[in-house]
C-alpha positions as CSV (number, residue, x, y, z in Angstrom):
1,X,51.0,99.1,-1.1
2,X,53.8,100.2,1.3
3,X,51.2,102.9,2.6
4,X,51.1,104.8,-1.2
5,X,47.8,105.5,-2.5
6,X,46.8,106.3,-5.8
7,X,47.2,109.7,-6.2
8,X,50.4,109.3,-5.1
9,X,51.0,106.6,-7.6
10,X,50.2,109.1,-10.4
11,X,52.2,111.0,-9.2
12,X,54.8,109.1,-9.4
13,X,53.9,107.1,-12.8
14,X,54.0,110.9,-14.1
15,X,57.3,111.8,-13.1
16,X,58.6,108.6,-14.3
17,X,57.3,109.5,-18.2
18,X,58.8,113.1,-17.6
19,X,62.1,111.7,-16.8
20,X,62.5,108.4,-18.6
21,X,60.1,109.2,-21.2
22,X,57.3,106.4,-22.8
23,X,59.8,104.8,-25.0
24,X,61.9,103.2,-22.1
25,X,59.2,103.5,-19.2
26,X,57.7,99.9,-20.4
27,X,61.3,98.6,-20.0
28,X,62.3,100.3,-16.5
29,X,58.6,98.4,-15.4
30,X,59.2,95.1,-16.5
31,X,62.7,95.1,-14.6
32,X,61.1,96.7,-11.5
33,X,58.5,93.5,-11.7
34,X,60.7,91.3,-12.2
35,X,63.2,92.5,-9.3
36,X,59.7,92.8,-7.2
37,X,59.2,89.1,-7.9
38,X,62.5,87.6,-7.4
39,X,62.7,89.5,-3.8
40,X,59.8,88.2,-3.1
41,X,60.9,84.7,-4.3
42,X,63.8,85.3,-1.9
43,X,61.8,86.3,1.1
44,X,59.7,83.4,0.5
45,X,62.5,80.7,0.0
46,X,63.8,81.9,3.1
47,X,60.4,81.7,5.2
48,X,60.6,77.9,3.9
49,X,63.5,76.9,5.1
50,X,63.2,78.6,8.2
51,X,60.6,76.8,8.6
52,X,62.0,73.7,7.9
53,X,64.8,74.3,10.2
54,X,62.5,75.1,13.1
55,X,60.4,71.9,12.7
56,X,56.7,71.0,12.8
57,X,55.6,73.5,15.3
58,X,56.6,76.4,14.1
59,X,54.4,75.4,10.7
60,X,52.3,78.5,11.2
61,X,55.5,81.1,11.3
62,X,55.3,84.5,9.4
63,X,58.1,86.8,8.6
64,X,56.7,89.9,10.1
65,X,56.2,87.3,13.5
66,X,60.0,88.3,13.7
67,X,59.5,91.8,13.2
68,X,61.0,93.3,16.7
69,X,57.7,95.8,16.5
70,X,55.3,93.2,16.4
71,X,56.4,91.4,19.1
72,X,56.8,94.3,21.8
73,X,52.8,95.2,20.4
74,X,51.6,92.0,21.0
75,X,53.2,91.8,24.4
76,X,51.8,94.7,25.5
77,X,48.9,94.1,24.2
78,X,48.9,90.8,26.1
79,X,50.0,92.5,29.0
80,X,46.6,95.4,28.8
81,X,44.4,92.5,28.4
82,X,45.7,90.7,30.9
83,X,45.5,93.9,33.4
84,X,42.5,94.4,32.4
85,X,40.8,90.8,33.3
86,X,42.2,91.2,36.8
87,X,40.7,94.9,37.1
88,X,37.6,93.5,36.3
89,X,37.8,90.2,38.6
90,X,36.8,91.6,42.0
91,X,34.1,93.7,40.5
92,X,32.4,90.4,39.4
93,X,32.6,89.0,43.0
94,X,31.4,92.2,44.7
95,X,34.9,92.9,46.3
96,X,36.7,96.0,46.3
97,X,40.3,96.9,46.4
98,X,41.3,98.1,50.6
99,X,42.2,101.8,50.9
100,X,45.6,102.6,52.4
101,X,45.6,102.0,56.4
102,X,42.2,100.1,55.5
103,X,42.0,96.9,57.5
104,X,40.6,93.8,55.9
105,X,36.9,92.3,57.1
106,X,37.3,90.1,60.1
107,X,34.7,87.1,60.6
108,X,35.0,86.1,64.6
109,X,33.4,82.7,63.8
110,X,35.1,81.7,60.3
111,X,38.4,81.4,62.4
């Protein structure tokens, strides 16, 4: 959960009985739930009427599908791929790229 391990959440559940002591630490956790699940109720309620907005074909649409980051990785990953289909191409047909100053094969009786 946002990249925290559990070490590091003892950690942090320490601290927190340190500082707030246990008499108030079960109240600071049930308002930190409950403010976890109305953001998420918010984030959600948007997604939905997004979605509803955009229509029928974008059904399928994610939040983090916006996410600027996501899109420039999945272009370039699109973009590697893609490179690397057409690097592979003339290998399959036996054909290699022409050196510079390298003329290509003439066939006197194909033309």
């Amino acid at each position: 959960m946002f990249g925290v391990g559990l070490p590091e959440m003892a950690v942090i559940a320490f601290v927190a009985v340190l500082v707030f002591g246990p008499d108030k630490l079960p109240e600071f956790a049930r308002q930190a739930g409950q403010m976890v699940r109305k953001a998420r109720g918010f984030a959600n309620a948007a997604r939905d009427e997004l979605r509803s907005e955009l229509g029928p074909e974008y059904a399928d649409l994610e939040l983090r599908d916006l996410d600027p980051r996501t899109i420039v990785r999945k272009h370039i990953a699109e973009a590697m791929e893609e490179a690397d289909r057409e690097e592979a191409l003339p290998r399959r047909r036996g054909l290699r790229p022409l050196e510079d100053g390298e003329l290509p094969p003439y066939d006197a009786d194909a033309t």
